[in-house]
C-alpha positions as CSV (number, residue, x, y, z in Angstrom):
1,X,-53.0,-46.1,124.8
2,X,-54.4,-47.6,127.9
3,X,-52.8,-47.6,131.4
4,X,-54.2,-50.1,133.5
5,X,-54.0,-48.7,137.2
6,X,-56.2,-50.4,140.5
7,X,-58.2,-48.0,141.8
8,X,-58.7,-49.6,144.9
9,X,-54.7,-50.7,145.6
10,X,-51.5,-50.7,143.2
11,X,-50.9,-53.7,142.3
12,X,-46.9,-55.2,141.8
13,X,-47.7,-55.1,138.3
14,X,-49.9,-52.1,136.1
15,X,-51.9,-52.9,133.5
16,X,-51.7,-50.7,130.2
17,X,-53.6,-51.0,127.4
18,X,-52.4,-48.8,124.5
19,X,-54.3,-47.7,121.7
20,X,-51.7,-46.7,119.1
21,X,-48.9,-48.5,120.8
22,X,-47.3,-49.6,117.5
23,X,-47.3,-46.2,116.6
24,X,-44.2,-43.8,117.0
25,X,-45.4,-42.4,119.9
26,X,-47.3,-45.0,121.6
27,X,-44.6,-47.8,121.0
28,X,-41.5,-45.8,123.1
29,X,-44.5,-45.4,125.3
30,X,-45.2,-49.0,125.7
31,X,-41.3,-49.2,126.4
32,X,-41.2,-47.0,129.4
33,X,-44.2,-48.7,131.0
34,X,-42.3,-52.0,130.4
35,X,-39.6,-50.4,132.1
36,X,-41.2,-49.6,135.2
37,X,-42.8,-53.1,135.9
38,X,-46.5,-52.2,134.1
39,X,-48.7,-54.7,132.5
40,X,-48.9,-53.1,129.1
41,X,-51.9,-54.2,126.9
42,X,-51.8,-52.6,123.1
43,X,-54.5,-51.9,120.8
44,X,-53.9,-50.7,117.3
45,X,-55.3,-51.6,113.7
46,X,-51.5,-50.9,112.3
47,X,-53.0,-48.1,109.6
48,X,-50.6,-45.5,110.4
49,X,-48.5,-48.1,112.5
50,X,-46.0,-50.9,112.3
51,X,-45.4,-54.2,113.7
52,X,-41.6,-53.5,113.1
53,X,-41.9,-50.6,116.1
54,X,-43.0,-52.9,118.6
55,X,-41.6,-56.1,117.3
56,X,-38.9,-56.5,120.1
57,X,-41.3,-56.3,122.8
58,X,-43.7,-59.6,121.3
59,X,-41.6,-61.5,124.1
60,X,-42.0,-58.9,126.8
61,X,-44.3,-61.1,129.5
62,X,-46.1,-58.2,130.5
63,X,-46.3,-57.0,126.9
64,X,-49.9,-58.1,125.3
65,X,-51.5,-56.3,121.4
66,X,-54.7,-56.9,119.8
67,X,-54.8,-55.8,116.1
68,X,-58.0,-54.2,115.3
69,X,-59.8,-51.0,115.1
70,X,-60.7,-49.0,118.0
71,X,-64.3,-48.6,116.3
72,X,-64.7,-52.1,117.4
73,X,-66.8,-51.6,120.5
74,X,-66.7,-55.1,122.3
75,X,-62.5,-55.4,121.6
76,X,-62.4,-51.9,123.0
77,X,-64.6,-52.7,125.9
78,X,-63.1,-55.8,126.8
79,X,-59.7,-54.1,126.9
80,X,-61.0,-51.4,128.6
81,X,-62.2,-53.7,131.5
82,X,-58.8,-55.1,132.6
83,X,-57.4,-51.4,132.5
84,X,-57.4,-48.5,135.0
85,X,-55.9,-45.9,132.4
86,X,-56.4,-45.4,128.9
87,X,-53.6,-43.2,126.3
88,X,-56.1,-42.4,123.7
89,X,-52.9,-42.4,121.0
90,X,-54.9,-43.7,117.6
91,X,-55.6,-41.0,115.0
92,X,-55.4,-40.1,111.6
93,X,-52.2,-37.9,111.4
94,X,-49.8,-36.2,109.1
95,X,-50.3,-33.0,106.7
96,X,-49.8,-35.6,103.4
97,X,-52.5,-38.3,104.8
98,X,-54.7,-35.2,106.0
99,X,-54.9,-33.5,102.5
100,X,-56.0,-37.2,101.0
101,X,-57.7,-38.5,102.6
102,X,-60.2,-35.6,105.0
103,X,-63.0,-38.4,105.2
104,X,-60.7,-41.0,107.2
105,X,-59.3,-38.0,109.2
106,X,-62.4,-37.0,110.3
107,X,-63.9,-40.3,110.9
108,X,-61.1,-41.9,112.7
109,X,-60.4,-38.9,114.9
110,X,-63.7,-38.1,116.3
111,X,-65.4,-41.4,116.2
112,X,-62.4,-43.6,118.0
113,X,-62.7,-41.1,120.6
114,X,-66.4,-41.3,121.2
115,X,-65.8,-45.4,121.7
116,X,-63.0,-44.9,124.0
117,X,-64.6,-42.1,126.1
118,X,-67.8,-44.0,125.9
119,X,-66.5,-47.4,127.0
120,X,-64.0,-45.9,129.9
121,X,-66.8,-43.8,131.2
122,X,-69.0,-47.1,132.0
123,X,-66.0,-48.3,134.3
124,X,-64.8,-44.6,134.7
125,X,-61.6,-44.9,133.9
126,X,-59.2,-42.2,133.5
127,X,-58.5,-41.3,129.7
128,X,-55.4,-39.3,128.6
129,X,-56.3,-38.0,125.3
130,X,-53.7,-36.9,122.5
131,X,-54.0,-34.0,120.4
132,X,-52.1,-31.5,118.2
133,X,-50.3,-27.9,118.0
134,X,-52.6,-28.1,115.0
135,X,-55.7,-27.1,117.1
136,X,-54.1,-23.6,117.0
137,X,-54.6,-22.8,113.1
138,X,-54.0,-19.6,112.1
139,X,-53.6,-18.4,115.7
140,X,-50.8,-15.6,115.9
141,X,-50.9,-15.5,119.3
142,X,-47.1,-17.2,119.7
143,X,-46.0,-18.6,122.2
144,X,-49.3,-20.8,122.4
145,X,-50.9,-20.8,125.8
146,X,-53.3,-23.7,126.4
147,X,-56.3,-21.0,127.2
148,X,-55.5,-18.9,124.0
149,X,-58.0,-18.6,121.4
150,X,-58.3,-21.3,118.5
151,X,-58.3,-19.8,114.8
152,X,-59.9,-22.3,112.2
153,X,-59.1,-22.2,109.2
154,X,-62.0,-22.5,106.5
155,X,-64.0,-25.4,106.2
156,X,-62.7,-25.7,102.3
157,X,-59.1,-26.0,103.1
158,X,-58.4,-29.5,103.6
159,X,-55.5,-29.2,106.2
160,X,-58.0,-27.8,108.8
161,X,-60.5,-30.9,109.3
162,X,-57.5,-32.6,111.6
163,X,-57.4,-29.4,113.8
164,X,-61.3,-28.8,113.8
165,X,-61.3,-33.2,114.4
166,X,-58.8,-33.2,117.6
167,X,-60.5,-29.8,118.7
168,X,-63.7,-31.8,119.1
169,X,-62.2,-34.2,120.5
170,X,-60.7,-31.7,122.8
171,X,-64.2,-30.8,124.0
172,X,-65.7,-34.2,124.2
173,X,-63.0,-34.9,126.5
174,X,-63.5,-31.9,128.9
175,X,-67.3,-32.5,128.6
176,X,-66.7,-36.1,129.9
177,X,-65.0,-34.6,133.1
178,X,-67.6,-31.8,133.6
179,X,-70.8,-33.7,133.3
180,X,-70.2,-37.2,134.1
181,X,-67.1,-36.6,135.9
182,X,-64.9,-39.2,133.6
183,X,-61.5,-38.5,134.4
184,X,-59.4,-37.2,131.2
185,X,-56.2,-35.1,130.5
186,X,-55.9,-34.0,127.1
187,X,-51.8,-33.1,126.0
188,X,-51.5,-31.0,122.7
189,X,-48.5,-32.3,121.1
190,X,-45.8,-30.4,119.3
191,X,-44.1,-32.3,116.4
192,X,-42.5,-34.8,118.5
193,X,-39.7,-36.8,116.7
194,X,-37.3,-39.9,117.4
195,X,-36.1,-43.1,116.1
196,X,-38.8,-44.9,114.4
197,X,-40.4,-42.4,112.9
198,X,-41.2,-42.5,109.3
199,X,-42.3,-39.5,106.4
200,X,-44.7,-41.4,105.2
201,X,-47.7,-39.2,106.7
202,X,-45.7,-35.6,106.2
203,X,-43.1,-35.5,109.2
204,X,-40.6,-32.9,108.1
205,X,-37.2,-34.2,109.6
206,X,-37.2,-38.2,108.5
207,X,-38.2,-36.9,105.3
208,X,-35.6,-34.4,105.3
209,X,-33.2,-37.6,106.7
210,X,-33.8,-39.8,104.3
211,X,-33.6,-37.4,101.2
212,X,-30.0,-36.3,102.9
213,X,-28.9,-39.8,103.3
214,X,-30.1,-41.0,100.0
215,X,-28.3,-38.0,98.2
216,X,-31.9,-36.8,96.8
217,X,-32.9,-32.8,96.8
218,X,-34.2,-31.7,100.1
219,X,-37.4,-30.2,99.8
220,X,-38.5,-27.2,101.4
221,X,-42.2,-26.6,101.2
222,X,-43.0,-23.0,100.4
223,X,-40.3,-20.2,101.2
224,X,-39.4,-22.0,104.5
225,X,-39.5,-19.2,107.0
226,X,-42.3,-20.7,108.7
227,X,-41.2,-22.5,111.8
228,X,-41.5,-25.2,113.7
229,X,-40.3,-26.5,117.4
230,X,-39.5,-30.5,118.1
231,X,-39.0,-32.1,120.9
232,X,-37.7,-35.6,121.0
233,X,-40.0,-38.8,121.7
234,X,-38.4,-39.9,124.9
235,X,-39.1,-35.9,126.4
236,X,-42.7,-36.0,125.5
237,X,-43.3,-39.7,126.9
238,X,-42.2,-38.8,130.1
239,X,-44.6,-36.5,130.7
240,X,-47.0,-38.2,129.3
241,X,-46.2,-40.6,132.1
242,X,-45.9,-38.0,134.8
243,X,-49.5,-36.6,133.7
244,X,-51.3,-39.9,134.0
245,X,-50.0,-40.3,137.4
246,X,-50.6,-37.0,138.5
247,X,-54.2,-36.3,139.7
248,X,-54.3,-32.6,139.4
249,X,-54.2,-33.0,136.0
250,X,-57.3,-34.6,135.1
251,X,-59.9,-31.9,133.7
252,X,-56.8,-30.0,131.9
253,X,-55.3,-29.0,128.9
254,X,-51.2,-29.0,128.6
255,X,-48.9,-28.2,126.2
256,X,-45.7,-30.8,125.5
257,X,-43.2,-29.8,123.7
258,X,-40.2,-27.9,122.9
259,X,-39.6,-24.1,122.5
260,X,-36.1,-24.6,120.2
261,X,-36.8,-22.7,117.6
262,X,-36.1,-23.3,114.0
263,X,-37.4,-22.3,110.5
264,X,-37.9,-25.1,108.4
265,X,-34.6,-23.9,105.5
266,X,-32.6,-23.7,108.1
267,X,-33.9,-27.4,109.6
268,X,-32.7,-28.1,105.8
269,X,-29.4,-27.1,106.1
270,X,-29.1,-28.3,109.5
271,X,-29.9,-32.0,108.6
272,X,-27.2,-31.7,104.8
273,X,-24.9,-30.6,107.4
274,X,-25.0,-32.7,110.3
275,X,-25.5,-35.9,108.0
276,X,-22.7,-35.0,105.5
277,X,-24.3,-34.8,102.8
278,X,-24.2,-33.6,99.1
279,X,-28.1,-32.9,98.8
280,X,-29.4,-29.8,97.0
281,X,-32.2,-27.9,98.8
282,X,-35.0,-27.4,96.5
283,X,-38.2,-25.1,97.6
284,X,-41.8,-26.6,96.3
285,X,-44.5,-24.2,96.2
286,X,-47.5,-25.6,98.5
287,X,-50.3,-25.8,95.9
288,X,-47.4,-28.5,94.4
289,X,-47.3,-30.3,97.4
290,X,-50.3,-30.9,98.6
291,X,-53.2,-28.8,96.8
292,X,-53.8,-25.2,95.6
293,X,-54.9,-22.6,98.3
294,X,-52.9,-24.7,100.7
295,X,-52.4,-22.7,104.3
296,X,-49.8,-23.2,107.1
297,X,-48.8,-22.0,110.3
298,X,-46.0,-19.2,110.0
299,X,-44.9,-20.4,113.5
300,X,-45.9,-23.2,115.9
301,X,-43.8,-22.5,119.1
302,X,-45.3,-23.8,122.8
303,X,-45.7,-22.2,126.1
304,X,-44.9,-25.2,128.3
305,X,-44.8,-22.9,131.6
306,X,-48.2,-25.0,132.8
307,X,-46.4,-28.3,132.2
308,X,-43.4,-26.8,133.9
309,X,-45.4,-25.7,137.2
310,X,-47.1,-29.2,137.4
311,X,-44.5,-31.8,136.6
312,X,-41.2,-29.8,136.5
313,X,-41.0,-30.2,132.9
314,X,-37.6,-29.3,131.1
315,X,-36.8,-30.9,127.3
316,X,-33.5,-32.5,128.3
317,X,-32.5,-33.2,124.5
318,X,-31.5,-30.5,122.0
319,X,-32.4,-30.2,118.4
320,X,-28.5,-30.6,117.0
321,X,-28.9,-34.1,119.5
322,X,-32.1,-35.0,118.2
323,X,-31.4,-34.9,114.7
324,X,-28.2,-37.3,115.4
325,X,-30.2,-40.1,116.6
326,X,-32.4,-39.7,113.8
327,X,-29.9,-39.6,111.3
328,X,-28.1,-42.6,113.0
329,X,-31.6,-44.5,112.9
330,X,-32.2,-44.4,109.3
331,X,-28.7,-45.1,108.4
332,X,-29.1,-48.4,110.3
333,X,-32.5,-48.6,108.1
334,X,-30.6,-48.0,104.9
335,X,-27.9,-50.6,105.8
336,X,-30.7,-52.9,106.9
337,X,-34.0,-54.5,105.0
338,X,-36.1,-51.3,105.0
339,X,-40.2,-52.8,105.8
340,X,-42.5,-51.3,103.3
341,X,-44.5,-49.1,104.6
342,X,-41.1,-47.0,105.3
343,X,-40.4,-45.3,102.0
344,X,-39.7,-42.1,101.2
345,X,-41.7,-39.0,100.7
346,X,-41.5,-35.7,100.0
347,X,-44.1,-34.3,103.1
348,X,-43.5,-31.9,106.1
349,X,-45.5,-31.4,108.7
């Protein structure tokens, strides 16, 4: 996603330019840009996206999207010269689309970032760049601190070439800043979640939703002790808001997310109860659900304390609150048209 800034004098109206902005993430980002007067300028090929999440803001004035690749180097660089500040948001995501498909993965996460690093260092233009908890691997070094030590998986275990992909990423960023002094942030997200999210890619709690709702099992992928953290989409976009502002934190690493604890049997039984339903909740070995030899994460819990000293950061939104709005946004899906590429799967992340 791109933020379009002057560098020379603010103007009445910002400039954004978003790439991934009809994503999840990147269209509630889009929204609070809106909201605050900015010029907001969208770039997303709708792979992972959907029209449908930024639909209602086609008649936005300030509100312009291109649909096309970010591998496209002249769209990228003409967008990239009517912006001051790009949110780097496109990538291949999801456990389920991971495990498929490790080729697009790789490809789409380190090659879109070489363009848009490459491109916004011409004009030097400050990039934040988005990328995962997942860089942590098999780390057991819990709470993660953003200058802990990143354990890799092996290189024949599928679920690893997104971490060892956004890694990279990671240090093409930070190289950027230290050799050609290109302005970037990078933000390691952890399992954000909101309206408009779908399962489609593996996210454990519409999944979870949806089979709840629908009356279906709930299923639990392995013994479900391992456990996860979420923080809710409209927590993580303000700081993602507050960080592009904020020039100490260019040539940084941050944690956003929540440190709510939960273990993923007891998300189950969470979501059966809070959505009234009459689901059963069935366990699926991992070499079932994705492949055999399949590793995850035990726990995946954020130390946010260098958020917190530069931006005052404090998830405002619980995890009982969280899964209410989600619940409540797929039960207006359910008594609406449902688009296609929102169907239901049985992934977690």
């Amino acid at each position: 996603m791109l933020r379009l800034e002057s560098v020379v004098e603010r103007t009445p109206r910002d400039a954004s330019l978003d790439h991934g902005g009809a994503g999840f993430i990147g269209s509630h980002l889009c929204e609070a840009y809106l909201e605050r007067g900015d010029e907001v300028l969208v770039l997303d090929d709708l792979s992972t996206g959907s029209i449908e999440n930024i639909r209602h803001l086609r008649s936005h004035p300030h509100f312009h999207y291109t649909v096309d690749s970010v591998h496209n180097h002249p769209i990228v660089a003409e967008l990239v010269d009517q912006c001051d500040v790009i949110v780097h948001l496109a990538a291949a995501v999801g456990v389920k689309l991971i495990v498929e498909s490790p080729v697009r993965t790789i490809e789409t996460n380190v090659h879109g970032t070489e363009v848009v690093l490459a491109h916004a260092n011409k004009k030097k233009k400050k990039v934040l760049i988005a990328s995962t908890s997942e860089v942590y691997g098999l780390s057991t070094q819990v709470p993660f601190r953003e200058d802990g030590n990143l354990v890799m998986g092996a290189t024949n275990k599928g679920r690893w070439s997104y971490a060892c992909s956004k890694a990279i990423d990671e240090f093409l960023a930070l190289a950027y800043w230290r050799e050609k002094q290109l302005p970037t942030v990078v933000v390691r997200l952890f399992n954000t979640v909101g309206p408009r999210q779908v399962g489609q890619y593996g996210m454990v709690i519409p999944s979870f939703v949806k089979q709840a709702l629908a009356g279906r099992p709930i299923t639990v992928f392995g013994d479900g002790t391992q456990t996860r953290c979420f923080a809710h989409v409209a927590d993580v976009v303000a700081a993602l808001v507050k960080l592009v502002d904020h020039p100490s934190a260019v040539g940084q690493v941050y944690n956003i997310g929540s440190s709510e604890e939960i273990s993923i049997g007891a998300l189950a039984n969470l979501v059966k109860t809070l959505s009234g339903s009459n689901s059963e909740i069935v366990h699926i070995p991992y070499g079932e659900a994705y492949e055999a030899g399949f590793e995850d994460m035990p726990r995946r819990v954020p130390d946010v304390s260098k958020l917190s000293a530069l931006i005052d950061f404090r998830p405002e939104r619980s995890l009982e609150s969280i899964l209410e709005a989600v619940i409540a946004f797929h039960r207006g899906l359910s008594a609406s048209t449902i688009p296609p590429q929102v169907r239901s799967t049985q992934s977690q992340a």
